[in-house]
Backbone as CSV, one residue per row, in Angstrom:
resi,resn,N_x,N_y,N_z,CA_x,CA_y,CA_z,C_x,C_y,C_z
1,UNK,36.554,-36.632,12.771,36.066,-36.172,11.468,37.144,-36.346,10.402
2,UNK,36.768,-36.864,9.180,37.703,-36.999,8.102,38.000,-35.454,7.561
3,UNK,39.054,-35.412,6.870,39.382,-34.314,5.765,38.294,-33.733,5.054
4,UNK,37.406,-34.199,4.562,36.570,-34.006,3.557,35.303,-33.318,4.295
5,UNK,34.929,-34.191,5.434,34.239,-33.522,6.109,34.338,-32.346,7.121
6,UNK,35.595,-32.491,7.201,36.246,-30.980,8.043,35.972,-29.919,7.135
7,UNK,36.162,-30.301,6.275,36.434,-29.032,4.498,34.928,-28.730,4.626
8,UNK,34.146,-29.882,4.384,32.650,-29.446,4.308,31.833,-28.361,5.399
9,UNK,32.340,-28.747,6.317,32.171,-28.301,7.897,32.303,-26.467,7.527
10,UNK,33.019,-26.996,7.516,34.278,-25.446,7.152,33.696,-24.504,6.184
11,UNK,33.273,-24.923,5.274,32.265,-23.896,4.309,31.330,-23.118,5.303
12,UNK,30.539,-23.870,6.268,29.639,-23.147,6.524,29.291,-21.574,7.354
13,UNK,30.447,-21.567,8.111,31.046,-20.524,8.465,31.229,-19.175,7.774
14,UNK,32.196,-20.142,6.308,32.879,-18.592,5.498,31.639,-18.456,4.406
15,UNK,30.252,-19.681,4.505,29.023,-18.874,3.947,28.755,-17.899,4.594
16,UNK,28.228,-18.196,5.903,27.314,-17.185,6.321,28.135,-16.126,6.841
17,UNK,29.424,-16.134,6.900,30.236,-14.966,6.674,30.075,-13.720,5.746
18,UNK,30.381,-14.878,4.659,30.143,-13.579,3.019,28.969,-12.874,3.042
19,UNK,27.715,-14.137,3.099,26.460,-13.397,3.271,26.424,-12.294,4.324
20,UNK,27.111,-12.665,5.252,26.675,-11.186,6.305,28.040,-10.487,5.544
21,UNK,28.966,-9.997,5.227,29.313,-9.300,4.219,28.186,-8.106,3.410
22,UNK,27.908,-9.452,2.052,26.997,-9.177,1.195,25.950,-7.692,1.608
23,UNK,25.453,-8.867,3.172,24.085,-7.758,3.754,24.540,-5.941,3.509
24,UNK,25.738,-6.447,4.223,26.876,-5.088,4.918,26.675,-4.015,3.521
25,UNK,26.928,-4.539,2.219,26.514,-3.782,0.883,25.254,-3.176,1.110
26,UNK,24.864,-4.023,0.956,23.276,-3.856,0.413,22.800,-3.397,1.462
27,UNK,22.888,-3.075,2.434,22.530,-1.782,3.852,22.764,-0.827,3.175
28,UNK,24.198,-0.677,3.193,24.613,0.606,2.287,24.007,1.479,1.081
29,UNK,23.686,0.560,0.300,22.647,0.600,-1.324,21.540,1.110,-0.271
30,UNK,20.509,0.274,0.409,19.249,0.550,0.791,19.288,1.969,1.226
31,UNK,19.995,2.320,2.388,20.043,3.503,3.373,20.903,4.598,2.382
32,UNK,21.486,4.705,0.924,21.587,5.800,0.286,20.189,5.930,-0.530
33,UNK,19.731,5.294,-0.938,18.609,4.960,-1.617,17.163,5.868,-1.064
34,UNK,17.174,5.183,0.605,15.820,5.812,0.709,16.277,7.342,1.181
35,UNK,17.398,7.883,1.485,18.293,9.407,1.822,17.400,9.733,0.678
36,UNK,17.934,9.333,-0.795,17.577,9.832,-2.274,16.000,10.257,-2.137
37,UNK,15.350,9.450,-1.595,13.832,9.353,-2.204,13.480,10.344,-0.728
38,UNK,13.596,10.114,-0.111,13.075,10.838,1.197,13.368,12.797,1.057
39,UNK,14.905,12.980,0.475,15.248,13.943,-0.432,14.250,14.906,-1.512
40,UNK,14.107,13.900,-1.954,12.795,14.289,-2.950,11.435,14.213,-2.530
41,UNK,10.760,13.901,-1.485,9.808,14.228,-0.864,9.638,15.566,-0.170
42,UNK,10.637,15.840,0.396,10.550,17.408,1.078,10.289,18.538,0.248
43,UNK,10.559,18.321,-1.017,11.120,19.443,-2.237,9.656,19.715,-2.932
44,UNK,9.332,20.840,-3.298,8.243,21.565,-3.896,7.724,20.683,-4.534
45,UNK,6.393,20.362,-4.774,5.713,19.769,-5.694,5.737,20.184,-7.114
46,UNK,6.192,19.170,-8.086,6.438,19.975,-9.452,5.539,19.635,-10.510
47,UNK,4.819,20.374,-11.123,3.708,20.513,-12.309,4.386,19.120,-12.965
48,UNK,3.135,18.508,-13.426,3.584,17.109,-13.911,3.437,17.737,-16.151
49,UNK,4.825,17.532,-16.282,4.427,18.004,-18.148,3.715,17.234,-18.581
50,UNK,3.264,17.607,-19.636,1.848,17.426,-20.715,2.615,16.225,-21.318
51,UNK,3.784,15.612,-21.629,4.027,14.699,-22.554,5.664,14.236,-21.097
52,UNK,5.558,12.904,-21.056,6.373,12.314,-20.013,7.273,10.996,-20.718
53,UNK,8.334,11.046,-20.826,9.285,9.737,-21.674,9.202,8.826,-20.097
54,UNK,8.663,8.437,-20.424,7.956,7.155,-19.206,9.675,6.115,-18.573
55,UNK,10.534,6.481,-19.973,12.011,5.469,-19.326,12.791,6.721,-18.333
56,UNK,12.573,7.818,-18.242,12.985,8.762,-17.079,12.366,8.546,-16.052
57,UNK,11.265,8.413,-15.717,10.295,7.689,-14.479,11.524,7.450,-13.307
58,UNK,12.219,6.625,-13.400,12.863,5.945,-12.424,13.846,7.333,-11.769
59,UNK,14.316,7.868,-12.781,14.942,9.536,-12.247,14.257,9.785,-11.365
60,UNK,13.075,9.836,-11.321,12.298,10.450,-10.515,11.265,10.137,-9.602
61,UNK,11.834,9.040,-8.962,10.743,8.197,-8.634,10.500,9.046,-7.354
62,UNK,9.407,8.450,-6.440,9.271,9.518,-5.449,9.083,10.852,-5.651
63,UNK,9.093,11.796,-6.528,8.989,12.910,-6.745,7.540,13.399,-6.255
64,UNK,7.252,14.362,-5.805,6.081,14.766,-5.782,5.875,15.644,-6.378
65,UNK,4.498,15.747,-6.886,4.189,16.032,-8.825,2.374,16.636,-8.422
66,UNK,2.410,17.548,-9.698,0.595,17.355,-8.935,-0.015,17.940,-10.874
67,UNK,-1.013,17.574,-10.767,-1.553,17.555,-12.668,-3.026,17.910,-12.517
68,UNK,-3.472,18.940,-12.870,-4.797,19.069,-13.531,-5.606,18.613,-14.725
69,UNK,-6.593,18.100,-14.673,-7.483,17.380,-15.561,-8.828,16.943,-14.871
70,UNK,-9.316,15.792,-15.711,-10.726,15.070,-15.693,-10.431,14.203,-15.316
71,UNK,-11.144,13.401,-14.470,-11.037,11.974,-13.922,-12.357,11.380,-15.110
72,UNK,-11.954,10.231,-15.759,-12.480,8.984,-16.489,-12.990,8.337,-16.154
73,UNK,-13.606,8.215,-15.340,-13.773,6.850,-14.503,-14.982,6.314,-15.201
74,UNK,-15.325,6.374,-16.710,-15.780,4.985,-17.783,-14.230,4.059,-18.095
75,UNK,-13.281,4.700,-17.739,-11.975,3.890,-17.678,-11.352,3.575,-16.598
76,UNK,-12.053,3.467,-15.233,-11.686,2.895,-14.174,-11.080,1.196,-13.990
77,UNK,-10.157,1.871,-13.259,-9.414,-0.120,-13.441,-9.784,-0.290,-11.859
78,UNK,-9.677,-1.743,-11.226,-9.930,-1.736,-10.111,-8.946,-2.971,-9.717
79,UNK,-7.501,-2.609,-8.971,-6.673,-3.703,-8.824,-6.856,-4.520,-7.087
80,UNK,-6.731,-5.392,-7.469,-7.438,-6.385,-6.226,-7.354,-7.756,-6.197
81,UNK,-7.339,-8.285,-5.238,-7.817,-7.921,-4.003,-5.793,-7.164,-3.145
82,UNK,-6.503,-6.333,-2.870,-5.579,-5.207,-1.826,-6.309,-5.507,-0.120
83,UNK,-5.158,-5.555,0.979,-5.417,-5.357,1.952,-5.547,-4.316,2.659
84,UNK,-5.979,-3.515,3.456,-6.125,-2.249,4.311,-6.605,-2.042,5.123
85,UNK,-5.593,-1.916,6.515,-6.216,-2.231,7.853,-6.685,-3.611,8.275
86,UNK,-6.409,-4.281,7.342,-7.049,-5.850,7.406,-8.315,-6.387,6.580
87,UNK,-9.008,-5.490,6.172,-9.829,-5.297,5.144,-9.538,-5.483,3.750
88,UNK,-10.569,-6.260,3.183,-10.116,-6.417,2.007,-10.859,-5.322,1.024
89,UNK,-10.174,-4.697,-0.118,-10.594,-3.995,-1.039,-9.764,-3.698,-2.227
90,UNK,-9.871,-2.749,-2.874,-9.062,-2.813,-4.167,-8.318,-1.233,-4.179
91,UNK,-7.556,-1.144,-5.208,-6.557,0.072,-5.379,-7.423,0.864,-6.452
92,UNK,-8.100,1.818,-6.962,-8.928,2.701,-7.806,-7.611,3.518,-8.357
93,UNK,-8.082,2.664,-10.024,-6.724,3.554,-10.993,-7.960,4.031,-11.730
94,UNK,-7.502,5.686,-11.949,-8.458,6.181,-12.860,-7.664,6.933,-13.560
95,UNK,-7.201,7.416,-15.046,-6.649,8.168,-16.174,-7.180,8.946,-15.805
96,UNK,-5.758,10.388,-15.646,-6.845,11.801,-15.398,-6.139,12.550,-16.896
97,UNK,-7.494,12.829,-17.784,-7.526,13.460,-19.097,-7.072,15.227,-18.651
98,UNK,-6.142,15.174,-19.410,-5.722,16.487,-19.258,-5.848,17.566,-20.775
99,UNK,-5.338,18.644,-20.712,-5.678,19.316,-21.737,-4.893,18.917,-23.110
100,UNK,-4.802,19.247,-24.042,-4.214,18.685,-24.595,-3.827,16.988,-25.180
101,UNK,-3.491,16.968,-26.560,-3.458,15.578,-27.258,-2.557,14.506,-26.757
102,UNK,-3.074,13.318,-25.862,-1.980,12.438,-25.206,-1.659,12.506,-24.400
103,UNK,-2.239,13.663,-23.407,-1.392,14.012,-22.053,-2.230,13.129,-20.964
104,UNK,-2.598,12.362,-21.183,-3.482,11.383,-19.788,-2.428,10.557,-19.519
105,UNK,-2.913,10.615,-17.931,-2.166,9.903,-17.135,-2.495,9.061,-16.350
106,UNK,-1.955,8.102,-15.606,-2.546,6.608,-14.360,-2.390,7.339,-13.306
107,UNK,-3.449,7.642,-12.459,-3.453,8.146,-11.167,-4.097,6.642,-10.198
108,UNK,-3.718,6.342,-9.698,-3.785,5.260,-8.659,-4.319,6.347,-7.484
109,UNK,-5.862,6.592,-6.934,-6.063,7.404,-6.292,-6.206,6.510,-5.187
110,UNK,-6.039,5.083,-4.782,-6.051,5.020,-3.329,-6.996,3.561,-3.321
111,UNK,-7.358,3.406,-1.701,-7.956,1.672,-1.737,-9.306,1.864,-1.314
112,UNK,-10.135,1.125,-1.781,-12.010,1.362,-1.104,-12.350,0.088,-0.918
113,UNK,-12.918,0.038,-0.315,-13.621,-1.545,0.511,-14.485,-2.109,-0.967
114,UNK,-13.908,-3.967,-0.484,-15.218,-4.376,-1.862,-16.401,-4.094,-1.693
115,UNK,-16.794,-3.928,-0.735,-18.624,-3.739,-0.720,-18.581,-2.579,-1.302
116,UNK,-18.028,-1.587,-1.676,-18.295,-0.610,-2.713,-17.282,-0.347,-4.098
117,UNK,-17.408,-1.910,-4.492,-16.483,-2.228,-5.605,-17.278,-1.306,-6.646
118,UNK,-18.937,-1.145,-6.651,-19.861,-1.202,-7.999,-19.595,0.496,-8.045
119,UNK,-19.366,1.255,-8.755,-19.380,2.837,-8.949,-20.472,3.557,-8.593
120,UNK,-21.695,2.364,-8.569,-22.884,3.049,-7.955,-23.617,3.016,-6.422
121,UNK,-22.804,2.512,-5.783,-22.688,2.633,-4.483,-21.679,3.639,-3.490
122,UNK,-20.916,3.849,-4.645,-20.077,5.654,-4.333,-19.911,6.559,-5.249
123,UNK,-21.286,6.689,-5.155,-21.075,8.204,-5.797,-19.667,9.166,-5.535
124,UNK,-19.724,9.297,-4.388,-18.910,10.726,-3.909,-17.654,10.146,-3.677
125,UNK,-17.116,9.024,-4.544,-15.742,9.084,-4.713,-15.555,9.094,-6.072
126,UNK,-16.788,9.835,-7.129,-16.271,10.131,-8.330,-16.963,11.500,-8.316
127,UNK,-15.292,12.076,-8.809,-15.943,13.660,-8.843,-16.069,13.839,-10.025
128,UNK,-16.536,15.004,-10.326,-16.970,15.721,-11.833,-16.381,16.804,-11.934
129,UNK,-16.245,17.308,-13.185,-15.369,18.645,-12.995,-13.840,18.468,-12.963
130,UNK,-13.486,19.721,-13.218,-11.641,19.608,-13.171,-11.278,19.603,-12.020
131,UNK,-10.288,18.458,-12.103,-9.994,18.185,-10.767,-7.873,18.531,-10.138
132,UNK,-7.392,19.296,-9.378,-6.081,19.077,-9.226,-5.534,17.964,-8.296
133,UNK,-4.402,16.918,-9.011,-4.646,15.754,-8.170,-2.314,16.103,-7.664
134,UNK,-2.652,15.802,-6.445,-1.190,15.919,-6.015,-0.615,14.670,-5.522
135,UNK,0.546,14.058,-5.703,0.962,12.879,-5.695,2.262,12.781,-6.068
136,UNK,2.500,11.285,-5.863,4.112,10.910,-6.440,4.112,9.892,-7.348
137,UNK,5.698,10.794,-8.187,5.514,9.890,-9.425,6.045,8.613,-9.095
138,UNK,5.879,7.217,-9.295,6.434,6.157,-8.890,6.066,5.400,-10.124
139,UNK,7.249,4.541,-9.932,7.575,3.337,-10.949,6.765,2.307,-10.042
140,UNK,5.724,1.290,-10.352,4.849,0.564,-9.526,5.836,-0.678,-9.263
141,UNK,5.364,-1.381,-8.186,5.812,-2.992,-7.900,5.713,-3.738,-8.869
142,UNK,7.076,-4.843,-9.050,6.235,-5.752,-9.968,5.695,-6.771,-9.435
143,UNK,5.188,-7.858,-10.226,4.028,-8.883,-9.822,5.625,-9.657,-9.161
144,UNK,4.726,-10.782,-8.049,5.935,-11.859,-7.943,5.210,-13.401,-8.316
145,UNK,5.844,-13.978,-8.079,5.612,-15.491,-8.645,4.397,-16.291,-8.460
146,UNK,3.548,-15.522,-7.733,2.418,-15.866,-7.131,1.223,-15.175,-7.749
147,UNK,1.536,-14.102,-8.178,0.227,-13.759,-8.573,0.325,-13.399,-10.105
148,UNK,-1.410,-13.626,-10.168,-1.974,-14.129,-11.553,-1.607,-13.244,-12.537
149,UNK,-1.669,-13.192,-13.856,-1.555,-12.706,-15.097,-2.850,-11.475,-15.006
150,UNK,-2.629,-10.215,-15.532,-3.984,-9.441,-15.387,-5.071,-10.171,-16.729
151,UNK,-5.714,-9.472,-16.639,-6.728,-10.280,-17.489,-7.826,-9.062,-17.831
152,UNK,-7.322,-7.540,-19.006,-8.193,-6.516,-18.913,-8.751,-6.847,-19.526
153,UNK,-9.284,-7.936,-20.546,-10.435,-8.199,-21.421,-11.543,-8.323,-20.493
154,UNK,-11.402,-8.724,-19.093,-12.400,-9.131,-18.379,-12.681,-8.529,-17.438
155,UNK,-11.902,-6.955,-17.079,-11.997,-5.854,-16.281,-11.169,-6.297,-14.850
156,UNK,-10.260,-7.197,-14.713,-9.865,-7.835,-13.600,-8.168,-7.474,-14.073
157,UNK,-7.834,-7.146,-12.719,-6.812,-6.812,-12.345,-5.612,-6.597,-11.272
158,UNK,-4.881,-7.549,-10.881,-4.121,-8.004,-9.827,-2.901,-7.107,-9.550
159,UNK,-2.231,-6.329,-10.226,-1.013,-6.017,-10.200,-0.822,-4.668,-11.643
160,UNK,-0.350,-3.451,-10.831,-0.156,-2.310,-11.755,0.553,-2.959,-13.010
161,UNK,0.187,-3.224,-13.881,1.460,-2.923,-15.371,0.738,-1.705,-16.135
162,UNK,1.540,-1.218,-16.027,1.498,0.430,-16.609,1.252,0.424,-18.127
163,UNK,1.643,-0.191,-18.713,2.081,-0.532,-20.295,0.888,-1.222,-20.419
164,UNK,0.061,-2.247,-19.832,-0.866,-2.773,-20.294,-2.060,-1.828,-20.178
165,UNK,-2.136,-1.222,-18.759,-2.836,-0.193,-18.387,-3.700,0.916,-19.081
166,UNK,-2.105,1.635,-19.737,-2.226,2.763,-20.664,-2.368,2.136,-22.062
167,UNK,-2.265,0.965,-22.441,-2.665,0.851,-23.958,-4.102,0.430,-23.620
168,UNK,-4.772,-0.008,-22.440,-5.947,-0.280,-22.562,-6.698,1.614,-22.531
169,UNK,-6.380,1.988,-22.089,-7.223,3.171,-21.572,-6.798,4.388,-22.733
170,UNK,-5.555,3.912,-23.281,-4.837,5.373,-24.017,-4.312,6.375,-23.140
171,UNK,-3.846,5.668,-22.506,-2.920,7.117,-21.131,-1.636,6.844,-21.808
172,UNK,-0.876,7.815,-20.766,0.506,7.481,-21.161,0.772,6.642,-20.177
173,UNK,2.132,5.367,-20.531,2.574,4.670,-19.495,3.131,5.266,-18.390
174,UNK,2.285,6.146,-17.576,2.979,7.013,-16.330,2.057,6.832,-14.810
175,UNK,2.247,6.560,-13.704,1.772,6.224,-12.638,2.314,7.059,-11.812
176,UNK,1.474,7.936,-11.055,0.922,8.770,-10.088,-0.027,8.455,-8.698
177,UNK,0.547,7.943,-7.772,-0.053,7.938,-6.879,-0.236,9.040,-5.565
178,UNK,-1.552,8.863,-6.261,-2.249,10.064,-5.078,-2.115,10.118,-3.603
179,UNK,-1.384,11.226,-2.979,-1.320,11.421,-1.789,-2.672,12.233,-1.150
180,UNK,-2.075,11.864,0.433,-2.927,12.311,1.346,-2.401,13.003,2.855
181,UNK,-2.572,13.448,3.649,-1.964,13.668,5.166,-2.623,12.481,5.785
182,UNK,-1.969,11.850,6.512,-2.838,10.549,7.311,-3.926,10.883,8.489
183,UNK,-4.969,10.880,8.393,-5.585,11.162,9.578,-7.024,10.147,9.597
184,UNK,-6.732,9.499,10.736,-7.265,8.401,11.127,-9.222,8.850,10.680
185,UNK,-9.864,9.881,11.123,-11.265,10.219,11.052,-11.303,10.336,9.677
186,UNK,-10.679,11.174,9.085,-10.289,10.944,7.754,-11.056,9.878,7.330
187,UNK,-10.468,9.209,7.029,-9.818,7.379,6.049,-11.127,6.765,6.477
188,UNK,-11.254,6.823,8.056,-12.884,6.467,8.329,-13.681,6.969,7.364
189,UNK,-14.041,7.795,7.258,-15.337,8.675,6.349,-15.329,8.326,5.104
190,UNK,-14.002,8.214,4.475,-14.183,8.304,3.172,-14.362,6.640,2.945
191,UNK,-13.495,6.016,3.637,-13.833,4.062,3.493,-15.279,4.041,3.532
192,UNK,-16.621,5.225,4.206,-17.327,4.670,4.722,-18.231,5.060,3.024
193,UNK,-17.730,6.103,2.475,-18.470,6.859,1.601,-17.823,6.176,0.063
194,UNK,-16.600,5.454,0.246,-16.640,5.153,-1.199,-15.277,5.556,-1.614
195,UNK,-15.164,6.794,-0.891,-14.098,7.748,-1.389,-12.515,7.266,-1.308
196,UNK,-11.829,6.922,-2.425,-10.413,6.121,-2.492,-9.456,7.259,-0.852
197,UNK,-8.912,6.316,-0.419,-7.900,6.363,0.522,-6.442,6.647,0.006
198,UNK,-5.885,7.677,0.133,-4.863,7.894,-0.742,-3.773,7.563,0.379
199,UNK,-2.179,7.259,-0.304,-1.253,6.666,0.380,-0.383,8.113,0.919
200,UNK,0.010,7.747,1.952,0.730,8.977,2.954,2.336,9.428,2.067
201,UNK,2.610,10.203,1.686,3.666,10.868,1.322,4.726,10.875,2.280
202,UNK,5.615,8.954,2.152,6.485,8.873,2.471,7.056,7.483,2.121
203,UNK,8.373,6.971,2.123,9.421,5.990,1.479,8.524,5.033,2.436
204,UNK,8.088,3.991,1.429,7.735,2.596,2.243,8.483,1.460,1.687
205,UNK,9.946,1.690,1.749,10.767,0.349,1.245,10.907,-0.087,2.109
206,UNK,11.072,-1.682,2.428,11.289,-2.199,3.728,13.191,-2.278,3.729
207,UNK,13.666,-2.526,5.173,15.011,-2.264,4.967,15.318,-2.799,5.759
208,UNK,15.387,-4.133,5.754,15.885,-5.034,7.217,17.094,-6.401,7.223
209,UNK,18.214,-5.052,6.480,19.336,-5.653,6.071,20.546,-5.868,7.371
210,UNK,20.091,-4.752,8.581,20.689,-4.475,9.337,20.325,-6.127,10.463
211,UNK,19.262,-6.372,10.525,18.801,-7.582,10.533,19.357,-9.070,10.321
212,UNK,19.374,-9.193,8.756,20.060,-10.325,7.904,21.619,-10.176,8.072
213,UNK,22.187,-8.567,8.698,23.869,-9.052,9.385,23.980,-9.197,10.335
214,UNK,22.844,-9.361,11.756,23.284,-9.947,12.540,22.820,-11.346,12.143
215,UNK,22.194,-11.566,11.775,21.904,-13.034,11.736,22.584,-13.963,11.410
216,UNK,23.475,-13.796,10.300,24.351,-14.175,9.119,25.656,-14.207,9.931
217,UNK,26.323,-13.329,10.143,27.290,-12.941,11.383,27.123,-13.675,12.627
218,UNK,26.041,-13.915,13.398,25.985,-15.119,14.480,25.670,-16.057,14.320
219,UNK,25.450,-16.471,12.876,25.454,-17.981,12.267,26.770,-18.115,12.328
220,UNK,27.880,-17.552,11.601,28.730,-17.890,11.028,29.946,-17.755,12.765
221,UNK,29.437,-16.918,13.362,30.719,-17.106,14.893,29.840,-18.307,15.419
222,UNK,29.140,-18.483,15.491,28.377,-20.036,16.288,29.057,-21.343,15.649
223,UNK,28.727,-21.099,14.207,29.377,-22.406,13.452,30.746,-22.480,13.718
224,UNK,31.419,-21.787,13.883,33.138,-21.609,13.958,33.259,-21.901,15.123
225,UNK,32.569,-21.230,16.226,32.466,-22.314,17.475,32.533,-23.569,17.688
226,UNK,31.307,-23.999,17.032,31.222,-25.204,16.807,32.002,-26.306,16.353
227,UNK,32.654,-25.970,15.478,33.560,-26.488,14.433,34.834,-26.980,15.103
228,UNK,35.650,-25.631,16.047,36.880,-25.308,16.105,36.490,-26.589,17.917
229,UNK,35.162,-26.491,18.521,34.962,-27.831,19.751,34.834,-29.217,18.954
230,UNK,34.816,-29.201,17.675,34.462,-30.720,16.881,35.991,-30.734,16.461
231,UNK,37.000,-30.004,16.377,38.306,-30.281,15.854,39.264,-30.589,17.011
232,UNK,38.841,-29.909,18.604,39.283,-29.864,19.353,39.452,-31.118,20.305
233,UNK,38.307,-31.918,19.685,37.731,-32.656,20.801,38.628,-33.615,20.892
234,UNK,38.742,-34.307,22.214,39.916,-35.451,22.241,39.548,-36.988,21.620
235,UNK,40.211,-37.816,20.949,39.507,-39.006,20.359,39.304,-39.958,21.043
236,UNK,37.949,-40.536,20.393,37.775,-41.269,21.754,38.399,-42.267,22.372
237,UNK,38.289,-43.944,22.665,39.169,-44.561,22.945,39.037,-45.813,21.790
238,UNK,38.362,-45.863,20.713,38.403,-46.583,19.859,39.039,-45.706,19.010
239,UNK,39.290,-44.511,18.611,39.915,-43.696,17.394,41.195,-44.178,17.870
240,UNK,41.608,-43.979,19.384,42.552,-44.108,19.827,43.877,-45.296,20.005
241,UNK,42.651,-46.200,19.678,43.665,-47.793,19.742,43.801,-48.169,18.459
242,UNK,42.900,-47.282,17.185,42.795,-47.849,15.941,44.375,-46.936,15.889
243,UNK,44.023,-45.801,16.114,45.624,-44.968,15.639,46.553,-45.548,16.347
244,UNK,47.394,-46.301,17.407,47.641,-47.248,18.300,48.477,-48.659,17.230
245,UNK,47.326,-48.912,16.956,47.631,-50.704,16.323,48.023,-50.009,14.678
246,UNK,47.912,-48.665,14.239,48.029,-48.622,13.032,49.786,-48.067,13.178
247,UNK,50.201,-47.471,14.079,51.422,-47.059,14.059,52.716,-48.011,14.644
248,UNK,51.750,-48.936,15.443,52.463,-50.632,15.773,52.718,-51.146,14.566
């Protein structure tokens, strides 16, 4: 191997070195992170205020929060297509009108099968009356590179934006997703009736950094292996007579 290509060689190692490094951080970040949020799940549910500065949100993400009002649902959004259980259906955002001027909010109450996309095929997942809804406050996902632009002129909707959300409906830019206890008979009944499926009250970040350092880390001792038997190796018998006749 020439110089140049030894050098080249040689990078690949102290890449996937750094990167498993890197991971070694960002484990760290992840696993204080979900401590934080998991923290704030155990802790009393706290009255959600009448007026919310939507750029504190992130303070509090995970929080569990619970708000009395009216469910809207002439302002029902329906984000989709959502998977569940393997099933396809959508996420039911409905503004719950509370007392007072401005105080509505995005409650994301959960996922219902498309065959009961139409409001009039479930009744009994729209209630009437004041309703107390308990949940966590969360800052939503954003879209990734793949999916479409929302499009509320046309009631279609792929991906929470809060800001587009609440200027369509007049809520505040604030998202609340409705919890539930998980229980399998449950989720049956209500998928069967219409009734939104609410998400279980707990950290669903994925965290499989611990993962990407072994990987990264036995890239990088394999390549160095590799490398240090390609530097080692004896030359053959043409390297050998060329170096030979060149020192003659």
């Amino acid at each position: 191997m020439t110089k140049v290509t030894d050098s080249a060689a040689a990078l690949i190692p102290i890449t996937a070195f750094a990167l498993g490094s890197w991971q070694v951080v960002r484990l760290g970040w992840k696993t204080d992170l979900i401590a934080k949020f998991e923290d704030r799940l155990v802790r009393t549910p706290l009255p959600l205020p009448p007026h919310i500065d939507h750029s504190a949100v992130k303070d509090f993400d995970y929080r569990r929060v619970y708000a009395t009002g009216h469910f809207r649902h002439d302002q029902e959004m329906l984000i989709g297509p959502r998977i569940h259980d393997g099933n396809n259906g959508y996420l039911v955002v409905t503004p719950l009108e509370r007392e007072g001027k401005g105080t509505t909010v995005l409650v994301n109450r959960g996922w219902i099968p498309k065959k009961l996309k139409r409001q009039a095929d479930r009744k009994e997942g729209l209630p009437t009356g004041e309703v107390t809804v308990e949940g966590l406050l969360r800052e939503p996902w954003k879209k990734n590179m793949f999916t479409p632009d929302n499009k509320p002129e046309l009631g279609e909707f792929y991906f929470p934006d809060v800001h587009q959300m609440a200027n369509v409906t007049g809520s505040q830019p604030v998202w609340v997703e409705e919890t539930m206890e998980p229980d399998l008979l449950k989720a049956y009944d209500r998928e069967a009736k219409g009734i939104p499926i609410g998400r279980p009250a707990e950290v669903n970040l994925r965290n499989n950094h611990t993962q990407y350092i072994f990987t990264w880390y036995a890239l990088s001792a394999a390549t160095t292996i590799m490398l240090w038997m390609v530097v080692k190796k004896p030359p053959s018998d043409i390297t050998r007579r060329v170096r030979q006749n060149k020192e003659w």
